[in-house]
N, C-alpha and C positions, 0 to 999 in steps of 0.2 A: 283329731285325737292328739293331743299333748300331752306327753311324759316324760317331764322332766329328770336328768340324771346329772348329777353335778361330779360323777368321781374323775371323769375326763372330760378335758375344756373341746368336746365335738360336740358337731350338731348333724342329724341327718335326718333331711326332708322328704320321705315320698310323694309325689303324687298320684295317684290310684286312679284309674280309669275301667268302667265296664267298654271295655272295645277289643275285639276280637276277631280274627278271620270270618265269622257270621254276618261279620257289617261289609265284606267286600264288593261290590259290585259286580255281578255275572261276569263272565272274559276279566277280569280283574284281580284271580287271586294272586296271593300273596302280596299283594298294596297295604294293607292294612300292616301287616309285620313291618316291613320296609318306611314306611311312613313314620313307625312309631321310630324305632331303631334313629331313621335320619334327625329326627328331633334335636338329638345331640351331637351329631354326628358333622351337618351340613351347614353350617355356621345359621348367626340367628342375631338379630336387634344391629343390623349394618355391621357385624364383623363376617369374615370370613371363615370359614371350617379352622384353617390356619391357627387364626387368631383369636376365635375361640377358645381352642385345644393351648393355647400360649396361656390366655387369662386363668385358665383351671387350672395349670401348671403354675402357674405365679403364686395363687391359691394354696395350692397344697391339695386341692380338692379332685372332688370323685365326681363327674357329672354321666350319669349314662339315662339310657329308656331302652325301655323294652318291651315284646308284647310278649303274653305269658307262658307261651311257650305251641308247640305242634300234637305236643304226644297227650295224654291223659293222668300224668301223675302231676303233683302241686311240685312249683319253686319258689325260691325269697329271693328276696334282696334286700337290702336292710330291713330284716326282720318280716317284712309282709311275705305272708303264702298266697302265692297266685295260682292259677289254675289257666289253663289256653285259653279261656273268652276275657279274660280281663288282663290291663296295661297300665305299667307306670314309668315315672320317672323321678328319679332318686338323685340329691347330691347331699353328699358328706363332707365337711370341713370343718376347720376351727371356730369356734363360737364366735372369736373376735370378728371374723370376718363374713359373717351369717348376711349384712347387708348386700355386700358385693357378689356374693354368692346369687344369693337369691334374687339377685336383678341377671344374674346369667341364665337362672333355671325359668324364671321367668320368660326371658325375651324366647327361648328356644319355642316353650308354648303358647305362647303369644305370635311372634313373625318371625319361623323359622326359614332360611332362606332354602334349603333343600336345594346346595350348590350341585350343578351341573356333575364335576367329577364324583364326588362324592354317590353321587347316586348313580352313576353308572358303576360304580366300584360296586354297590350291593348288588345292579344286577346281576352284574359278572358273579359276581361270588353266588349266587341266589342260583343259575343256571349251573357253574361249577356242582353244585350239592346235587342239582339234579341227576346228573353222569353218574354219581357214585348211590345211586339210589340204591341199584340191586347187585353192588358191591357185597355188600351186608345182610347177613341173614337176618339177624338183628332190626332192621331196619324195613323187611319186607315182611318180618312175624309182625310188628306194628302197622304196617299199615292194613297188610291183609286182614288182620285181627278188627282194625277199626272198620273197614267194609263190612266185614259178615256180622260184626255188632252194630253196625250204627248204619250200613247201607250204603251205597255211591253216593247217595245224593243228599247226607247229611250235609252241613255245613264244616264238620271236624274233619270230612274227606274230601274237600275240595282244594286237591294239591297243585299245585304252581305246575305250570306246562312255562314250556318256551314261548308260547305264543303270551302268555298269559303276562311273564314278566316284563318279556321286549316293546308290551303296548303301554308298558305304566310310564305314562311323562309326569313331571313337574307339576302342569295344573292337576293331575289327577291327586297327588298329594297333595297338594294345597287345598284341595274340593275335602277332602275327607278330613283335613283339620280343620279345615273352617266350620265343620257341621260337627265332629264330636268330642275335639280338643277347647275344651271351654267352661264354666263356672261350676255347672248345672253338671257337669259330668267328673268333675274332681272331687274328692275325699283325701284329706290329707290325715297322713299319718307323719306325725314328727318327734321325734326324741333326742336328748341328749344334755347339754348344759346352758340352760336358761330360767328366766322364769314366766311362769304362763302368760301374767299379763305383757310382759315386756316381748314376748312371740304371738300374742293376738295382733298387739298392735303391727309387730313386722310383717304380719304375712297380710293385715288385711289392707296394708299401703301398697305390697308388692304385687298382690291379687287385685288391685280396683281399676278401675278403668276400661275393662276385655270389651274389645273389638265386636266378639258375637260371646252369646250365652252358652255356647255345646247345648248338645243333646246328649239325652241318657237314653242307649238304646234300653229296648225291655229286656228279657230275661231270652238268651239262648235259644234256638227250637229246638227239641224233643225231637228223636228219631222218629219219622213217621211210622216206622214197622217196624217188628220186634225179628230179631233174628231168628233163622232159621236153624233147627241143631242137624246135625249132621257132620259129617266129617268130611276134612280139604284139605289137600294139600298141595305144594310148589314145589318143582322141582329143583334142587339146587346142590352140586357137585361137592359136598364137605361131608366132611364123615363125622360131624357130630350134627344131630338133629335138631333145631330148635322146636317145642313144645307147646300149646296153649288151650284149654279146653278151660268153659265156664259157662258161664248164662247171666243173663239180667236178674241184677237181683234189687234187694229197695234200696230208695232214697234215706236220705239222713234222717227225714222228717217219720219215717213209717213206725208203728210201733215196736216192731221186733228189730229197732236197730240196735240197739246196745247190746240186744241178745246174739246177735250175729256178729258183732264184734268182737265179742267173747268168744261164740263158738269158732271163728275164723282164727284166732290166735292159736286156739289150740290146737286146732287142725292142721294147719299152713303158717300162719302168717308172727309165731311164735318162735322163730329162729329156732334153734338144736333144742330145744325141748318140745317141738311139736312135730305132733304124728307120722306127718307125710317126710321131715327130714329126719326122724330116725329111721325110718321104713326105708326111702329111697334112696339115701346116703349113707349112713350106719352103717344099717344093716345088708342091704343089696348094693351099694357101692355103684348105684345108676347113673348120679347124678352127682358133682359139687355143691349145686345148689339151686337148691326147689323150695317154692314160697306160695302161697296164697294169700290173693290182696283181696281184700272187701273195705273201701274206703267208704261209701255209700254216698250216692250222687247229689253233687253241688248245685243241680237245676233240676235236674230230672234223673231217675233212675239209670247207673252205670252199673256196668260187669262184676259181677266174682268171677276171680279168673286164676290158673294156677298153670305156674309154667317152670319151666327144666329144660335143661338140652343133657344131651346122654348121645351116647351110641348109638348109629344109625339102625346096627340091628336089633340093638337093646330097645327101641321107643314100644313095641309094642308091647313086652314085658312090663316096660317103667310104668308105662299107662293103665295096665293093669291092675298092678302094683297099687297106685295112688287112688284110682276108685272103688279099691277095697278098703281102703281107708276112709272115702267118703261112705261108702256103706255102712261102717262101725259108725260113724259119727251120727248118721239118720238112725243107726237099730239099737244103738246103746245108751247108757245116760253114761255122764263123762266121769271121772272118780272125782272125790272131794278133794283130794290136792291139786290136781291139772286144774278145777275150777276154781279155787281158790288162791292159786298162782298168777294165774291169767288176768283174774278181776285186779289183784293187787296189783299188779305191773299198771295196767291201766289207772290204777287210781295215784299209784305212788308216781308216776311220769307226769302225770297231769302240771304239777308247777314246775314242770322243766321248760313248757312252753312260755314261761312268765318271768323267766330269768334276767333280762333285761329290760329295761324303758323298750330299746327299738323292738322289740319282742312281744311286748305288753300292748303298743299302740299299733305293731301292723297284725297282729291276733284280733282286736275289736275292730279294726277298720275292716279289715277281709271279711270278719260278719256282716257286718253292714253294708260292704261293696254288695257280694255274693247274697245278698238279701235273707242271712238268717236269724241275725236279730232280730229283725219284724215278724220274722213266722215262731222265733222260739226262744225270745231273749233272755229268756232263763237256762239258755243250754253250758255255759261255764259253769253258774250257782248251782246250778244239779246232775251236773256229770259223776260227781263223784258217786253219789248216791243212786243215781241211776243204775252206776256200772254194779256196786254193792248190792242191788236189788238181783239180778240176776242169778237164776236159781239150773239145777243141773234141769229140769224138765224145760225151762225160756229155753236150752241151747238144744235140744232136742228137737222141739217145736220148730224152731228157728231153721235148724238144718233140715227137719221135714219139707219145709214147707219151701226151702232155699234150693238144695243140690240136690234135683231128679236130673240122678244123669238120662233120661230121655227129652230132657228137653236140652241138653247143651250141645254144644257146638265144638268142634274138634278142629284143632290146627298144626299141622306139622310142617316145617321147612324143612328139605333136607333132602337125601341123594333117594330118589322116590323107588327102586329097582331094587336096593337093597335091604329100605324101609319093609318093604314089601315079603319080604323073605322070611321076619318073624326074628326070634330072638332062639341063638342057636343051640342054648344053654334049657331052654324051657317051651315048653309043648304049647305055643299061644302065639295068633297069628292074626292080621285082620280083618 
């Protein structure tokens, strides 16, 4: 994808990869992160990590890699949104110097040397994270959250042990770029100031000749089992509670996605104009800030999920609270301004995603990595129209058929003796 922008003399190259913690080899996680990350990191094409990091500096330029991330929410980097099963590697520079660059971005995925210190430096730091795992409540409502939706033995929860990082040598990274760092597994997204044909020709000089093909793994596995609802929680010595209750809900591809997108805005996912933050902030003063996400899943069906921290002895209240709000939203049709509101935001937001060239070409390419172009490539051309179609009964239906709270699943972090005690302001307990 090329998109040319001439108002400033840069140029910035993604290359996009489907690879992901899914491709790690048993006894092997977190190789796959670290592997990508060294790319740029551990010198490459006979220089050293050193002198690498000299030529980019000489540059003016930005050379990084990265895999897309641990958690469930989307990141960018020059302009592409990624999501954790997919990887890139990005440099940014002056147009004048787009050759030298590109022979640097180049050599890193081609024959990256993956120098000795350098990659013990990620272990270390790789094991460091580990120690402060349950530091963080934050950090234990994620993972625990990712278990009871996705199950131990997804691939999204198979986190780094000691054993796991201290067995990754050198061949072990070299093994896993030589199989899916390579032609056949790259999508580039490139923007900035050139012009097309004069960057066909540069990338297809800089790209010819690869060592091996890559492989394009498939698509992610699907959680084998669907979560269990019920309520869990961790014990953990802070006096404010971390939150999370939700359920699997559809895919992007399902019919009543846009209707859930809409209905999610106005429930949760609609900052101070929507339900559950006038209710639990406004009004009941439980929360700073409570939100509900319905993204709808990029492979296979992910969570609605709505989360707050509050006071340890407020949590039972606040949760009360909030699924009286999901109640209204299943027993009521929603008023013609809250729907009216909702769609427009959605429709008027729409070309904020399109603002720039690196915007425009990592928006199509991310289609195309994440394979929904193929299944819906008219989801840009008819977004807007979609969302407009959306009637007060679609977000009715939608919620019907979305948030029975008997089928969700409950998560608290927090000091579990006091949670327990109930909220001492109001007759409700667990």
């Amino acid at each position: 994808y090329l998109v040319p922008d001439r108002g400033l003399p840069l140029v910035t190259v993604n290359v996009l990869m489907r690879l992901g913690p899914d491709c790690d080899p048993a006894g092997k996680e977190g190789l796959g992160a670290i592997m990508v990350e060294q790319l740029t990191r551990g010198g490459a094409g006979g220089l050293t990590a050193e002198q690498l990091e000299d030529r980019v500096a000489a540059l003016g330029a930005t050379l990084d890699s990265q895999m897309g991330g641990g958690g469930r929410g989307m990141m960018g980097m020059g302009g592409v949104p990624l999501g954790p099963a997919e990887s890139r590697a990005t440099l940014n520079l002056l147009a004048k110097d787009l050759d030298a660059g590109l022979a640097l971005l180049v050599a890193c995925l081609k024959t990256p040397a993956f120098q000795a210190d350098r990659l013990q430096l990620a272990k270390d730091q790789a094991l460091q994270q580990m120690k402060e795992r349950n530091d963080d409540t934050a950090g234990i409502e994620r993972r625990e959250w990712g278990y009871l939706m996705r199950g131990e033995g997804h691939w999204s929860n198979r986190w780094t042990t000691q054993a796991s990082v201290a067995g990754i040598t050198r061949d072990d990274l070299l093994a896993l770029q030589r199989r899916y760092v390579g032609p056949r597994n790259f999508l580039l997204a490139v923007s900035g100031d050139f012009d097309r044909a004069g960057m066909k020709r540069a990338l297809e000089k800089a790209f010819a000749g690869w060592p091996q093909p890559g492989e394009r793994p498939g698509p992610p596995a699907a959680p084998a089992a669907a979560p269990a609802p019920g309520w869990y929680v961790v014990d953990k010595d802070v006096n404010q509670a971390r939150v999370s209750f939700g359920l699997t809900a559809p895919d992007r591809y399902d019919p009543d996605y846009f209707a859930a997108l809409v209905m999610n805005d106005i429930l949760g996912g609609g900052g101070f104009t929507s339900w559950l933050v006038n209710r639990i902030r406004s009004d009941e003063g439980l929360a700073y800030s409570v939100r509900s996400a319905f993204e709808g899943g990029v492979y296979y069906p992910e969570p609605w999920r709505v989360t707050f921290q509050t006071k340890v002895r407020s949590t039972a209240w606040a949760i009360k609270v909030a699924l009286t709000e999901v109640e209204r939203m299943r027993g009521e049709l929603v008023d013609a301004e809250a729907l009216a509101n909702a769609k427009a935001k959605f429709v008027e937001s729409l070309p904020a995603g399109f603002e720039t060239a690196g915007a425009i070409a990592g928006a199509l390419a991310a289609e195309e990595l994440t394979g929904r172009y193929q299944k819906d490539p008219r989801y840009y051309a008819d977004y807007r129209d979609r969302i407009r179609a959306v009637t007060a009964a679609d977000v009715q239906r939608a919620a019907r058929r979305l948030l029975d709270p008997a089928r969700m699943t409950f998560l608290v972090v927090g000091k579990v003796d006091d949670i327990l005690l109930g909220d001492p302001k109001h007759d409700v307990t667990f």
